[in-house]
Structures are given as C-alpha cells and as structure tokens.
C-alpha positions in Angstrom: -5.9 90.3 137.4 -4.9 91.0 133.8 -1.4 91.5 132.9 -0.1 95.3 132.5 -0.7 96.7 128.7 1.6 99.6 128.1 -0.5 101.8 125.5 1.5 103.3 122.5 0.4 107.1 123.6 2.0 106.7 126.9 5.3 106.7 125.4 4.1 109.4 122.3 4.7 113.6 122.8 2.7 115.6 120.5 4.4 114.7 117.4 2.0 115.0 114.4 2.7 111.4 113.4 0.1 109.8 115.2 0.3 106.1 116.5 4.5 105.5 116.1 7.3 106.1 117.9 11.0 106.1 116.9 13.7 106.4 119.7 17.4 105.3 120.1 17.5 102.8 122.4 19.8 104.3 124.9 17.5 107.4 125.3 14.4 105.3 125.2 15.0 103.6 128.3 16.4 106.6 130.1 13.0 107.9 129.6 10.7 105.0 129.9 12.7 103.5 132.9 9.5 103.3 135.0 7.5 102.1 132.1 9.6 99.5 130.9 12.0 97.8 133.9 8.8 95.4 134.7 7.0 93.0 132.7 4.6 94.2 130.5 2.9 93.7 127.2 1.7 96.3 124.4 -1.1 97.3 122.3 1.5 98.2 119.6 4.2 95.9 117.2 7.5 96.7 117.7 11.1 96.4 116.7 14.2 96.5 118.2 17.5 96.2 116.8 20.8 96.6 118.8 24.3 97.5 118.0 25.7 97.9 121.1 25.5 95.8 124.5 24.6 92.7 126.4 22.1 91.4 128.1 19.3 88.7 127.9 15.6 89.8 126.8 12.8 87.4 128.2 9.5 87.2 125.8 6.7 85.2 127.3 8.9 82.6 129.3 11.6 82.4 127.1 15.0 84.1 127.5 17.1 85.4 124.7 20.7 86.6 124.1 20.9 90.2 123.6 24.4 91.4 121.5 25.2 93.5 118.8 23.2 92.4 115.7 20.2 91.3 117.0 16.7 92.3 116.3 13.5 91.6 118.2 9.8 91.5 117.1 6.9 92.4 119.6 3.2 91.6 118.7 0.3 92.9 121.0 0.2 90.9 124.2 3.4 89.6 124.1 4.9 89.5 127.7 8.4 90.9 127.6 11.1 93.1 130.2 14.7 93.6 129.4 17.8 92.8 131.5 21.4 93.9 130.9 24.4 93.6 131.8 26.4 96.1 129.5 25.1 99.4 128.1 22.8 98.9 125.0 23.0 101.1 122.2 20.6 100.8 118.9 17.5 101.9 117.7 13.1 101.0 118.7 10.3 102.0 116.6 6.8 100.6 117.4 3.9 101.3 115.9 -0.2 100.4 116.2 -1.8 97.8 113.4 -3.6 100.8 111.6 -0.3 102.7 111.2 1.1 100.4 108.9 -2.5 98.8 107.6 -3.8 102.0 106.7 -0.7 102.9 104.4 -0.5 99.4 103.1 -4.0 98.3 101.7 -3.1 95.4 100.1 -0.3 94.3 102.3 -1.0 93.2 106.2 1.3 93.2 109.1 1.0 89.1 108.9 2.5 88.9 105.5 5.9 89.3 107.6 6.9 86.1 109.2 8.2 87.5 112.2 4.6 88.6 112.8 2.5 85.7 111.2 2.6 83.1 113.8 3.3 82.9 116.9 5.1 79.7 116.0 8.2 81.9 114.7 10.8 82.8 116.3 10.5 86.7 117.6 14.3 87.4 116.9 16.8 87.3 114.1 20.7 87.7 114.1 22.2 89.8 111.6 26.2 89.3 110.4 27.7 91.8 110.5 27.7 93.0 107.3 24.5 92.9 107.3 24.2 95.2 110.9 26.1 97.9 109.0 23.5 97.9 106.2 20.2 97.8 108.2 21.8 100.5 110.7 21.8 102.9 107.8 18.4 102.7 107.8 17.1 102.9 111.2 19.6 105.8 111.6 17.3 107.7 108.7 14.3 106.6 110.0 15.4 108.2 113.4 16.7 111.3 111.9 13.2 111.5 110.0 10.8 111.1 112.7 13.3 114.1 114.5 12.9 116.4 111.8 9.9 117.8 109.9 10.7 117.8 106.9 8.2 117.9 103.6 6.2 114.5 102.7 7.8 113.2 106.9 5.1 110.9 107.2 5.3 108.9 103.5 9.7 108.9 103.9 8.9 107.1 107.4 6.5 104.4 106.0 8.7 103.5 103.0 11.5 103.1 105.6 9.8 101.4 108.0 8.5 98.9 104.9 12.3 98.7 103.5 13.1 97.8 106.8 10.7 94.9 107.4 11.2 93.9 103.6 15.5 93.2 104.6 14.4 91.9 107.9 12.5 89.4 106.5 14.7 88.3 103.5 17.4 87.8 106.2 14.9 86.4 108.7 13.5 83.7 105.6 16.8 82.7 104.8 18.4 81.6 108.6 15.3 81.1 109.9 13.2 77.8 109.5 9.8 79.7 109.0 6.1 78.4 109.9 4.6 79.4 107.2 2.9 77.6 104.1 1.2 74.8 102.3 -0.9 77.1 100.8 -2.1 80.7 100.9 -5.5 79.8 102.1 -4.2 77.1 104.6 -2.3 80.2 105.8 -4.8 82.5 106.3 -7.0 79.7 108.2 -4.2 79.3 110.7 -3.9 83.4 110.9 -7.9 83.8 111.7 -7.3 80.4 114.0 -4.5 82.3 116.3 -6.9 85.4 115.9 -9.8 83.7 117.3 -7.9 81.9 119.8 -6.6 85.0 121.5 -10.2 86.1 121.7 -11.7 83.3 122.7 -9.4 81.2 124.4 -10.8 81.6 128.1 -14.4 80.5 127.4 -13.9 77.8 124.1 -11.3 75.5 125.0 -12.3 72.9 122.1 -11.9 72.7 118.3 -15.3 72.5 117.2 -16.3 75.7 118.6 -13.3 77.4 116.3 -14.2 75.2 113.3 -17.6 76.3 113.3 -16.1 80.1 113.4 -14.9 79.6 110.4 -16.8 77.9 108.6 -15.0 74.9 108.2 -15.2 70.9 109.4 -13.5 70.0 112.5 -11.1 67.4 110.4 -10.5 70.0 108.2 -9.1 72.6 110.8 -6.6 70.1 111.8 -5.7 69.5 108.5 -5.1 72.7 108.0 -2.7 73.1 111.4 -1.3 69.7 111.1 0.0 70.6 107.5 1.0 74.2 108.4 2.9 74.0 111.8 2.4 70.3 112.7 0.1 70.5 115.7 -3.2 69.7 116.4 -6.1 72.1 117.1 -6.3 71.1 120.5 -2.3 71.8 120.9 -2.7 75.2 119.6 -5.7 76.2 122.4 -3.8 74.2 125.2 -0.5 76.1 124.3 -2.3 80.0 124.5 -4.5 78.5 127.9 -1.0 77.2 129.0 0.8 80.6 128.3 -1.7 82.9 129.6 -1.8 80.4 133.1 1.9 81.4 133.5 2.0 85.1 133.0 -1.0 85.0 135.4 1.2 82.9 137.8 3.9 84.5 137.5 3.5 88.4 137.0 0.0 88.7 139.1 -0.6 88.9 142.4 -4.0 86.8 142.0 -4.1 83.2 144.0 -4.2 80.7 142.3 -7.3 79.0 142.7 -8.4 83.2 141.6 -6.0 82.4 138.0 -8.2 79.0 137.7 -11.8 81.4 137.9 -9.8 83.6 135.8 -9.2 81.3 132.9 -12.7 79.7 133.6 -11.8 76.4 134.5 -14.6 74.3 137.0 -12.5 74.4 140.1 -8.5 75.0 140.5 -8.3 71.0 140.9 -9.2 70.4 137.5 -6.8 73.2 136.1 -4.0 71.9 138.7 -4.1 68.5 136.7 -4.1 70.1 133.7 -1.2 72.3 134.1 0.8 69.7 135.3 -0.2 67.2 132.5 1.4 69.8 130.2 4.0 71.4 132.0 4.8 68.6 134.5 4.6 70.1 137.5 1.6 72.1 139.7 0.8 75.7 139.2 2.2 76.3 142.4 5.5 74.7 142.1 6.0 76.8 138.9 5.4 79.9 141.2 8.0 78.8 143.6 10.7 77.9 140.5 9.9 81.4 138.8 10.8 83.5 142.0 13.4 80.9 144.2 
C-alpha cells in the first residue's frame, strides 16, 4: 500500500490559472481540513511561509519548529502533516513542475537549493526584518491570484520567481547548502536522486545507476562523495530506508507485505537490513512511532 498523494486539482476551483494555488494559510486549512490533518504527500512543490502561530510541522520523520518567520519547501513525495498548538496565520502557494518550467525555459525548479537535493534542509528562518519584506510579496501574490486583472498570469510568475530568488539569497546565506564542485557534478547528482526515486525498489546497487548515466561506477561516487559526501550506496540505502518507514508507519500493510513491497527476498533479510541502519527491527520502529 502506497502512501496517500494529494493531487494539486483536488485543492484547485475553476480559476483560469491552471496547475497553482495561492491561499492564506488560515483559510487554507479551514477548507482543506479533511485533506490535510493526515499524512500525505503531493504531486505539486510548495511553499509555506508563516507569520503568525506555533506549532511543529513533521517532513518525512523529522519534526520542525513552526513560528513566525518560517518558511517551508515541499517537493513531490515528501511525507508531511501539520500540528499546532496556536492559530497559524501566513500565506501557501503550490504549484506543479510545468507551471514554473513552462514559463522559465532556461531556468529549472532545481536551480533553487531548497529544491535541488534532498540533502537541504526544507525550511529557512527569516529575521524579522526580513518577514516584513517577503510578506509584502506573498500578500501581492495573494491579492493577484484573487483578482483578474490584465496580464494575471505573467504578474503571478514574476512574483512567484521574486519570491524564490529572496528565499534563496536568504536561504544561501544561513544555510550550509549541498550544492557544488561543479555544474556538471551537480547535474549528475540531480539525475542520480531522479533515477533513484524511480528506481529505487528494483535497483538497489550503484552499477545499475552508473550505467544510466553513462558514466563509471568510480566515477558516480566521485561525483557524490565530492558533492554531498556520501557514497552511492548511502544515497540508495537512505531513499530504501525512508520509503521502509513511511510504509511502516503510515500504512496499514504488515510488515513482511512492506518487505514484498520494496522487493526485498524475504522480510528476514530486510529486518537485518533495517536494523543495520536504523538500529532497531521494523517492528520496534512501529511500536516507538505510535506508543
């Protein structure tokens, strides 16, 4: 059993901006309370930024303060639900890949570091200085996707690109970034993490994602070694690993059914793995996750 995927036109009306959504938070979860009070992933990126409230926001096993000033990044996939414990007031947009792709030829989603690698951290914290400054914006892009005014659609990607442009200046300069070397050693890791995702269940060693792309074995671990200082084989064991505890934890599957899932041999062999990495059994995770 796979994991809940919340599709962006569940949460769109018939606005003629097709594949984005812009909301206030507060209102947004009023009206997506039954879509959103679970865990749940997305076919859509998305950003959240909140001036108002408290509360922690949990993204694929890890747990995060929620206050005023902080903003949140969402790729497809990512696991996520919201808890809080005072009333939180900001802004969400999210949007699909061919949104922003489609309006940006030259310049991909990826080329943000909050989106590049899964190694980054999926948050920033703004001063608050800064809070007052990026609210402007988010208020405009609100107040733009309301209306329907003349050239809508072009005033909402330029503000959605202004946005991610100050988010990542900020995000570049407080944030030790995974990122580098060189371009190219960049865009191997990107197509690694791409192929990966795809692949992960059936090819759990390095050759088979060196030969994708064209490339040595040595040389692929080059590559990740210089870029985020892993190995190959760290990089596949870490999606297998995360994938193994959203299945454990937010499906209703058996366990030895999670092992088929992820097509290991028998439920033995992925019991010893698990616990080689995360040191202890699938099973003992399940019980620390809901005791």
């Amino acid at each position: 059993m796979k994991i809940p995927a919340l599709n962006i036109q569940q949460f769109l009306d018939k606005k003629p901006l097709d594949s984005l959504y812009v909301n206030s938070f507060a209102t947004h979860i009023v009206l997506n309370q039954n879509l959103i009070n679970r865990p749940h992933s997305h076919n859509f990126y998305l950003c959240v930024l909140f001036t108002k409230g408290t509360g922690t926001h949990e993204i694929d096993f890890n747990s995060y303060t929620i206050e005023p000033g902080m903003v949140f990044f969402l790729k497809p996939g990512q696991i996520h639900f919201w808890k809080f414990d005072t009333k939180p007031e900001g802004f969400i947009f999210f949007h699909s890949q061919e949104f922003y792709e489609l309006k940006y030829l030259d310049h991909t989603l990826s080329s943000f570091p909050f989106y590049y690698s899964n190694q980054n951290p999926p948050f920033l914290q703004l001063s608050t200085e800064k809070l007052v400054d990026i609210s402007i914006h988010f208020t405009e892009l609100y107040k733009e996707y309301r209306e329907n005014n003349i050239l809508r659609e072009a005033k909402i990607t330029n503000l959605i690109n202004y946005i991610y442009i100050e988010l990542t200046r900020v995000y570049t300069a407080d944030v030790t970034i995974e990122k580098l070397g060189s371009t190219s050693y960049a865009q191997i890791l990107e197509q690694l993490e791409t192929l990966i995702n795809i692949h992960f269940y059936s090819q759990k060693l390095p050759k088979f994602y060196a030969s994708q792309l064209n490339i040595t074995t040595k040389h692929l671990n080059r590559v990740v070694q210089k870029t985020i200082n892993k190995t190959t084989s760290q990089l596949i064991s870490e999606r297998i690993l995360l994938e193994a505890k959203r299945l454990i934890v937010h499906s209703s599957d058996n366990l030895a059914g999670i092992a088929n899932t992820l097509e290991f041999s028998d439920y033995a062999y992925f019991s010893k793995f698990f616990k080689s990495k995360i040191g202890m059994t699938p099973m003992e995770f399940r019980k620390m996750y809901f005791h």
